[in-house]
C-alpha positions in Angstrom: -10.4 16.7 22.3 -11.6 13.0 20.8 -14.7 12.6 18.5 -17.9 11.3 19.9 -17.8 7.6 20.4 -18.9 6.0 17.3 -22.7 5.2 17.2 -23.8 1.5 17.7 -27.5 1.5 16.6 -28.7 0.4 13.6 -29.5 3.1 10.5 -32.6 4.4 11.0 -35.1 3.0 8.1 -36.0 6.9 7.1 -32.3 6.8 6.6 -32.1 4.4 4.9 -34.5 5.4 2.1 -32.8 9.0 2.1 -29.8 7.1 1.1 -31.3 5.1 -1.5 -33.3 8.6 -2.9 -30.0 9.8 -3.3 -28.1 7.5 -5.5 -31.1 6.3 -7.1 -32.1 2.3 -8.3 -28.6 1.3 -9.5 -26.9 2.9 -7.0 -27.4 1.1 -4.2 -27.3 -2.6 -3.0 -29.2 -4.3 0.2 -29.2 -8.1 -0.8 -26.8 -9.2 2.1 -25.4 -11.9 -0.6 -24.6 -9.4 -2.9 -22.8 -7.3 0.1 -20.8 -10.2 1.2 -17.9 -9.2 -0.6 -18.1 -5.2 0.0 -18.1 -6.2 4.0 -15.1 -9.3 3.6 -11.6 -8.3 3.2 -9.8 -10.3 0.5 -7.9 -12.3 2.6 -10.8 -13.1 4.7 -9.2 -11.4 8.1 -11.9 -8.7 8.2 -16.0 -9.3 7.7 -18.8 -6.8 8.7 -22.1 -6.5 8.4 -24.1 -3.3 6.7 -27.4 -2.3 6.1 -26.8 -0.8 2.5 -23.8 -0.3 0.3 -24.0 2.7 -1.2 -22.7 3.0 -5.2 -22.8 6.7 -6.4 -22.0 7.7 -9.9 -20.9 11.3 -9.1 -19.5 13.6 -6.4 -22.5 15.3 -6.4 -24.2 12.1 -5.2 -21.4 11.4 -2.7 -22.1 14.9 -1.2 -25.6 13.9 -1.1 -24.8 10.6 1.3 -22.3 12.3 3.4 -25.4 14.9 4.2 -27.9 12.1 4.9 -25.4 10.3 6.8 -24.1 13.7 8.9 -27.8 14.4 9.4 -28.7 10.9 10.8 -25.6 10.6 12.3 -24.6 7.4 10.4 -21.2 6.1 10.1 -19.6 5.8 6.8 -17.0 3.4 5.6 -15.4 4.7 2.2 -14.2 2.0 -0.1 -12.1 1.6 -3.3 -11.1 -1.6 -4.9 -11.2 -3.3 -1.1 -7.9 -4.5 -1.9 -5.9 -2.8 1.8 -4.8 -5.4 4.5 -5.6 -3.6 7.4 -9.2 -3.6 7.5 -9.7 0.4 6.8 -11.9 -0.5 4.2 -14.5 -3.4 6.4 -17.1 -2.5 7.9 -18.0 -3.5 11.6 -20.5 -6.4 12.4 -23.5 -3.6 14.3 -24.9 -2.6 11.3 -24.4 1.3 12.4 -22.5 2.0 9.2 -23.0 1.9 5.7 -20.5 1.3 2.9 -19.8 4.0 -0.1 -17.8 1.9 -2.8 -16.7 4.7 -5.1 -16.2 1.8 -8.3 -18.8 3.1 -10.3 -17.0 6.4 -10.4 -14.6 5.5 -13.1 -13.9 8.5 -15.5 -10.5 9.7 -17.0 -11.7 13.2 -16.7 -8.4 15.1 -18.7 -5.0 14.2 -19.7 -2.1 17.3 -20.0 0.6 15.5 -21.9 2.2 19.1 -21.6 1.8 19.8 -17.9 2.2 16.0 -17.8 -0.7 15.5 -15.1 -3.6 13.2 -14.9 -7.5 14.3 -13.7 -9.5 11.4 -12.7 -12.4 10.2 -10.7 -11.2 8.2 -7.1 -12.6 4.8 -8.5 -10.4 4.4 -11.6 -8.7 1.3 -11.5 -4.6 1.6 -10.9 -4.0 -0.1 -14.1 -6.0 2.0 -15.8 -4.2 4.5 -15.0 -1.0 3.2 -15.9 -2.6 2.1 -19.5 -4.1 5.7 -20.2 -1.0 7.3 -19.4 0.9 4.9 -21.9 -1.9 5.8 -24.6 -0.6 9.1 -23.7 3.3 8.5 -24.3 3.4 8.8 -20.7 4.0 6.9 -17.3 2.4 6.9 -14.2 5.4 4.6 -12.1 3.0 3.7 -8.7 2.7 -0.2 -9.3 1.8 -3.0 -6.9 0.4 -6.5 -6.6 -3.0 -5.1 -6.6 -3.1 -2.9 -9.8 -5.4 -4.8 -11.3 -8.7 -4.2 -8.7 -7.1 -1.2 -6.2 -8.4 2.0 -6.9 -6.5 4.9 -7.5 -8.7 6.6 -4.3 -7.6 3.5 -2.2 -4.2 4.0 -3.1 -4.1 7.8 -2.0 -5.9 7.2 1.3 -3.4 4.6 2.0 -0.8 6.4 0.8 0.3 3.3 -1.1 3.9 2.4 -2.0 5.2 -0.5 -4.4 8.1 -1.2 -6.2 9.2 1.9 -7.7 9.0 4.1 -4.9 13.0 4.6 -4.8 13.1 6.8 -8.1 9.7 8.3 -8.0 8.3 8.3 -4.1 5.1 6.4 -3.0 1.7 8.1 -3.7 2.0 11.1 -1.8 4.2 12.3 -4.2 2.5 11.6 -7.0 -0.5 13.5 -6.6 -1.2 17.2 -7.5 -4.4 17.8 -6.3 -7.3 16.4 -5.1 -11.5 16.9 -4.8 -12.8 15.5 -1.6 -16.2 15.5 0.0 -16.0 16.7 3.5 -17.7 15.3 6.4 -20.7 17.4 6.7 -21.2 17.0 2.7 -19.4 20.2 1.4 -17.0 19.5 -1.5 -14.0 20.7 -1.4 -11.9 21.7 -5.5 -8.4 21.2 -4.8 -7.8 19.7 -8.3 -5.3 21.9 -9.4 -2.9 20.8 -11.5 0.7 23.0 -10.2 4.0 22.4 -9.1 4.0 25.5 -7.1 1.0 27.1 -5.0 2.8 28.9 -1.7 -1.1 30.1 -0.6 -1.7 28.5 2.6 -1.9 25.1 4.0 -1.2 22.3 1.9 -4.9 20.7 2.1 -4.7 17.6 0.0 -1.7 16.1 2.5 -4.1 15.5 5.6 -6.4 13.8 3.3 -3.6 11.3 1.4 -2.8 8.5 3.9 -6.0 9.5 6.5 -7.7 6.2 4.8 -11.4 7.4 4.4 -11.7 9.6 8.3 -11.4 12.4 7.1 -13.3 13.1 4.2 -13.7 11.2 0.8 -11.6 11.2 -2.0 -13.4 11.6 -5.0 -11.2 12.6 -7.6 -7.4 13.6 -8.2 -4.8 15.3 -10.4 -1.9 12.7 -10.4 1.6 13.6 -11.9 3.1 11.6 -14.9 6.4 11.2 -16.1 8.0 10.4 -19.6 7.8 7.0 -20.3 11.2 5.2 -20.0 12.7 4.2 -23.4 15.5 2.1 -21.9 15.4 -0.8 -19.5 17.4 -3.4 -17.9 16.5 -6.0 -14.7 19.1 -7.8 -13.2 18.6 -10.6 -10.8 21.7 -10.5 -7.9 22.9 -12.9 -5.3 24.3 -11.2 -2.4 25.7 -12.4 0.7 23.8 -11.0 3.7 21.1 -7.5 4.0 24.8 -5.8 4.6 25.8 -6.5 1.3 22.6 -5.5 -0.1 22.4 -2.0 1.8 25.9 -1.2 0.7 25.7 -2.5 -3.2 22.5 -0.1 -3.1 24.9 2.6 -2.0 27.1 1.3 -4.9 24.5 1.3 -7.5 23.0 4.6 -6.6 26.6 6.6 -6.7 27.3 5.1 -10.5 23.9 5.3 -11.4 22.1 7.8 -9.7 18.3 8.1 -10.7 18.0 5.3 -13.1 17.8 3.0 -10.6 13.9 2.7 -10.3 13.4 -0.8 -8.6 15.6 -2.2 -5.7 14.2 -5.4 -4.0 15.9 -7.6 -1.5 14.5 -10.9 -1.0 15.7 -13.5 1.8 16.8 -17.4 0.0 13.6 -18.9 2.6 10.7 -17.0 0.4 12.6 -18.2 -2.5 12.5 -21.6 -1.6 8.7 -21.5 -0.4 8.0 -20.3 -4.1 9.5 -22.8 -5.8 8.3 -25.6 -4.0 4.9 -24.5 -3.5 3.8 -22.8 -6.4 4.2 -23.6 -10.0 5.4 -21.7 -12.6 8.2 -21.0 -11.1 12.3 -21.8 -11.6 15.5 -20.8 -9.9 17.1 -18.1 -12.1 20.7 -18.9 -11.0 22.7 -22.6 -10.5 23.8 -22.2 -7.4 21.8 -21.5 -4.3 22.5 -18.0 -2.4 21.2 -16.9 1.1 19.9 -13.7 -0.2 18.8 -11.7 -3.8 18.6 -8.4 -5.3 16.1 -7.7 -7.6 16.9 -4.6 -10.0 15.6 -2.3 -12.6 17.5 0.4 -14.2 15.2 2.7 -16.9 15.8 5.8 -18.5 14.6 8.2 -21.4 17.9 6.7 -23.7 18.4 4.7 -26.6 17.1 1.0 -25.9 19.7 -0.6 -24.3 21.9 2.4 -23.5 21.7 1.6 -20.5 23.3 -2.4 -20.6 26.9 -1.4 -20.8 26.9 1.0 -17.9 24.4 -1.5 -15.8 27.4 -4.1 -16.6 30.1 -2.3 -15.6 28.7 -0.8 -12.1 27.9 -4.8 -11.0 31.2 -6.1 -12.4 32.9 -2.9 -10.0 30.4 -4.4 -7.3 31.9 -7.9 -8.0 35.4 -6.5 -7.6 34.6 -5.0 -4.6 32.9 -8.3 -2.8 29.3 -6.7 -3.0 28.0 -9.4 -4.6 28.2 -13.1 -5.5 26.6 -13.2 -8.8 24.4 -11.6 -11.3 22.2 -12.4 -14.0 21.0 -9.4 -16.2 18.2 -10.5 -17.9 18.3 -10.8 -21.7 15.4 -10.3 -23.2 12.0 -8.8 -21.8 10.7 -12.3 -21.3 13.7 -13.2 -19.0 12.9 -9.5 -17.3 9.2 -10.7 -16.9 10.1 -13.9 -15.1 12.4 -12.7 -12.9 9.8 -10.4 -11.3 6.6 -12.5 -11.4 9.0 -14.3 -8.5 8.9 -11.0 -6.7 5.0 -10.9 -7.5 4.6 -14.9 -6.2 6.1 -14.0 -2.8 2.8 -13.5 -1.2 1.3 -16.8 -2.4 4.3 -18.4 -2.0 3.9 -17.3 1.8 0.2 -19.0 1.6 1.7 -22.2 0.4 4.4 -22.5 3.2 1.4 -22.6 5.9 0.7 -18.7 6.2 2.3 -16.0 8.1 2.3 -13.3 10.8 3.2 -10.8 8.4 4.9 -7.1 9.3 4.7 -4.2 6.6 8.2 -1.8 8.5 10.5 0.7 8.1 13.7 1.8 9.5 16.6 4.3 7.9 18.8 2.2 5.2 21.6 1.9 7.8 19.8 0.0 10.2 17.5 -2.3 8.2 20.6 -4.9 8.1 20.6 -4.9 12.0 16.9 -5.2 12.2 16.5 -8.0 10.3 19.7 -9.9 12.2 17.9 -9.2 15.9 14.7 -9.5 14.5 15.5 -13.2 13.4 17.2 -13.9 16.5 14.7 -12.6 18.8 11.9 -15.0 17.0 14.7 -17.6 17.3 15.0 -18.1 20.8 11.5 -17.4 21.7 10.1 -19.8 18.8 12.3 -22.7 17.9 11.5 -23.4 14.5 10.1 -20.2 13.2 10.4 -19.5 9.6 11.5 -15.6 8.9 10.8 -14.7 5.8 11.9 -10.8 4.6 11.5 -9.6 1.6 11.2 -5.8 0.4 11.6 -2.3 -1.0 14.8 -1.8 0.2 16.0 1.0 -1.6 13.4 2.9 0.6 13.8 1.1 3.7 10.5 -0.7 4.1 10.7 -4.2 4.6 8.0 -7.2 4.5 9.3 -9.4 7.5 6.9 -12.4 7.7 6.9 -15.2 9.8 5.9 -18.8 8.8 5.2 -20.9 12.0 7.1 -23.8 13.4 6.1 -27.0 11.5 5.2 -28.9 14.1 2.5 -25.7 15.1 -0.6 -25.9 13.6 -2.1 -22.4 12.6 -4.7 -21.9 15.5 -1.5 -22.5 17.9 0.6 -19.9 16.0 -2.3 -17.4 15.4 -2.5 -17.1 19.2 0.7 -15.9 19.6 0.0 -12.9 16.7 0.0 -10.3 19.2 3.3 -11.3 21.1 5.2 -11.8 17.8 4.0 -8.2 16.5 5.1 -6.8 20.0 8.7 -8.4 19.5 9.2 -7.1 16.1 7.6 -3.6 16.3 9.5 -2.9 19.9 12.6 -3.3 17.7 11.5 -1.2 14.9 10.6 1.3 17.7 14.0 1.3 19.0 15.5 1.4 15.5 13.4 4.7 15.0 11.3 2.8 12.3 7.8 2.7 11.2 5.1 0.0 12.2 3.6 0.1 8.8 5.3 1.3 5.9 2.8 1.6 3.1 0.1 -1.1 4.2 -1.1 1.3 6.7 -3.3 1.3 10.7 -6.8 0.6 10.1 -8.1 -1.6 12.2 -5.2 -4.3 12.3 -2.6 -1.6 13.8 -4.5 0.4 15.7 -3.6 -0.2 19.3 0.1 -0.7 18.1 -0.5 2.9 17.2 -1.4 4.5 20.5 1.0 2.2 21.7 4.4 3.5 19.6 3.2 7.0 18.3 4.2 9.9 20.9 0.8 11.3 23.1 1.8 14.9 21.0 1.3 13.7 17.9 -1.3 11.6 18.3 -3.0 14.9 20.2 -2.4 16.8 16.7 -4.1 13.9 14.9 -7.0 13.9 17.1 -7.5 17.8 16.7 -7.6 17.3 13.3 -10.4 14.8 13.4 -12.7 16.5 16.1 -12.1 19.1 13.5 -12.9 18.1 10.2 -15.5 15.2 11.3 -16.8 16.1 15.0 -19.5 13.6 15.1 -16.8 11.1 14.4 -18.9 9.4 11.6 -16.0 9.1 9.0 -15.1 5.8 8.9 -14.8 5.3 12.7 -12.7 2.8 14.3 -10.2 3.1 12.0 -6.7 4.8 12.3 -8.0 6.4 15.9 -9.3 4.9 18.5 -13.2 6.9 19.6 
């Protein structure tokens, strides 16, 4: 079973005003200048065109829309901080859908310092949660490039990752409970706040990671932690992604569950960093073909955790895991050394743009991935520019290509689909991931139907004809009509 293709008329203009009855003056915008930038994805790769944007205060009103829309049969494209890369969260140009941007939903409904949990509407912003769990003497650990503008109901429909995923798991793991409005405007109260509920089917995991075709998030019971006391960052220069893997085996035996942050980074990035964006300077003399970047936090003494950090990398040393390290003196120092790691997507800008590939593989192969991956590109593109970078500690890497320099970009752009094919057919054969933590939604959805087995992509489409049987949430997106 499929859902019905997904409608291509315009909305209805009786629909339209049932819409705007239902959020009321302020809660809807048709100016198509002030749209632009709910139907243009940041980087400009996705751009639709919509009717109405749709901006309810309250769950109550986002029942309200789904009911119109399930009624007219109009599509609906959910949207948090429009922050995602995959175009999930763009409308398409036929002006058959409307946009729900959930921003204006932006209450901390409860904290439970004791239960250590979180209750808040889907349009908080990350780093607002991150600053009311501090005011809290907590820590909520999901952190990305985008914290300032994603929404915390963006992040759980993608399932987002970042850099601390190794100690405390990407998103999925993070939340508790959720309340989402189902397609045919029911809501459904899963916020509960417990570690253990053995009482059926766990609902809130087909909604985290189902980016908006499901149902839409509206609000969420996130778990906290105690806020480290100690921290340390230490900037290493390793030899090869071998290396890295295998001082990562190292660090985690010594250290065990302090290590919170693990990032490789390839010497090419590193160089298209600093000399294409300012700011920036080399942390060590001498230049190394690949980095470690490292965090170590804990609930000890402030700076309990220096000696031991200093002993497990002078064992590494001993051992020829490493080349060099730097641990970083001071929290200034700390701060430098990962705005690189938070410059390595403008750096990629700067160097001419790339073909960029969010992956995954087990920790034992991503070494050999990167090595045919490279040579692959190699010899069918003299001159390309690999540049990998990434979470290593959980086995997703950021393998971006930069184009020869004697390409200009229209040249290279034409060859996007070939390259992706090269790469992901050697994820595939590595048992990997085509997308890590970036997501499908429109970018990734033929590679999709292309890698995922015809059994599980039958489970996901019985779950859609399921839960949304007209096929109006956000269609086009992670499934194919």
């Amino acid at each position: 079973m499929t859902p019905r293709p997904r409608p291509a008329k315009p909305v209805a203009p009786d629909a339209i005003a049932r819409l705007k009855a239902a959020v009321g003056p302020a809660g809807y915008i048709e100016e198509p200048s002030e749209m632009e930038p709910y139907c243009r994805s940041w980087r400009d790769n996705w751009i639709g065109r919509v009717p109405l944007v749709l901006r309810p205060r309250t769950t109550e009103q986002v029942a309200e829309i789904v009911r119109v829309c399930a009624d007219a049969r109009v599509a609906i494209v959910p949207q948090g901080g429009n922050t995602g890369l995959t175009g999930a969260g763009q409308p398409h140009a036929d002006m058959s859908e409307v946009v729900v941007s959930l921003s204006r939903m932006d209450r901390i409904r409860a904290i439970d310092p004791l239960n250590d949990t979180i209750t808040l509407d889907a349009g908080v912003v990350l780093k607002q949660v991150q600053l009311a769990a501090e005011q809290a003497d907590r820590f909520f650990p999901l952190s990305l490039g985008a914290e300032g503008s994603c929404q915390i109901g963006g992040n759980i429909s993608t399932n987002a990752g970042g850099i601390q995923v190794l100690r405390y798991g990407n998103t999925r793991a993070l939340v508790m409970g959720l309340e989402v409005v189902l397609p045919d405007g029911r809501i459904w109260d899963g916020l509960r706040g417990l570690r253990k509920d053995n009482t059926g089917y766990d609902m809130k995991q087909v909604f985290i990671g189902a980016e908006g075709t499901l149902g839409i998030i509206t609000g969420a019971v996130l778990r906290l932690f105690p806020k480290p006391t100690a921290t340390e960052t230490a900037f290493i220069a390793i030899d090869s992604p071998d290396a890295g893997v295998a001082l990562l085996g190292h660090m985690l035996a010594r250290m065990g569950d302090t290590i919170s942050a693990f990032e490789l980074i390839g010497r090419p990035i590193i160089d298209f960093l600093l000399h294409g964006v300012a700011g920036h300077d080399d942390p060590m003399r001498e230049v190394h073909p690949w980095y470690v970047l490292l965090n170590v936090t804990s609930q000890g003494a402030p700076g309990s955790l220096l000696g031991p950090l200093s002993d497990t990398l002078a064992e590494a040393g001993d051992r020829r895991l490493l080349r060099d390290a730097l641990i970083a003196a001071s929290g200034a120092q700390a701060a430098r050394l990962w705005k690189i790691r938070e410059g390595l997507v403008e750096a990629q800008a700067a160097a001419g743009g790339t073909i960029a590939h969010d992956v995954s593989v087990p920790l034992s192969r991503i070494a050999e991935f990167i090595r045919r991956a490279d040579a692959t590109l190699a010899k069918a593109y003299p001159g390309i520019r690999p540049c990998a970078f990434g979470h290593v500690g959980d086995g997703n890497m950021h393998y971006n290509v930069v184009r020869p320099q004697d390409w200009d970009g229209a040249r290279y752009q034409a060859e996007r689909g070939n390259i992706n094919r090269m790469v992901h057919d050697i994820i595939a054969d590595l048992g990997g991931s085509i997308s890590a933590e970036h997501g499908i939604g429109q970018a990734r959805l033929a590679e999709l139907e292309h890698y995922k087995g015809a059994t599980e992509l039958g489970l996901m489409r019985t779950i859609k004809q399921a839960l949304d049987p007209q096929g109006i949430m956000n269609p086009g997106k992670m499934l194919s009509a």
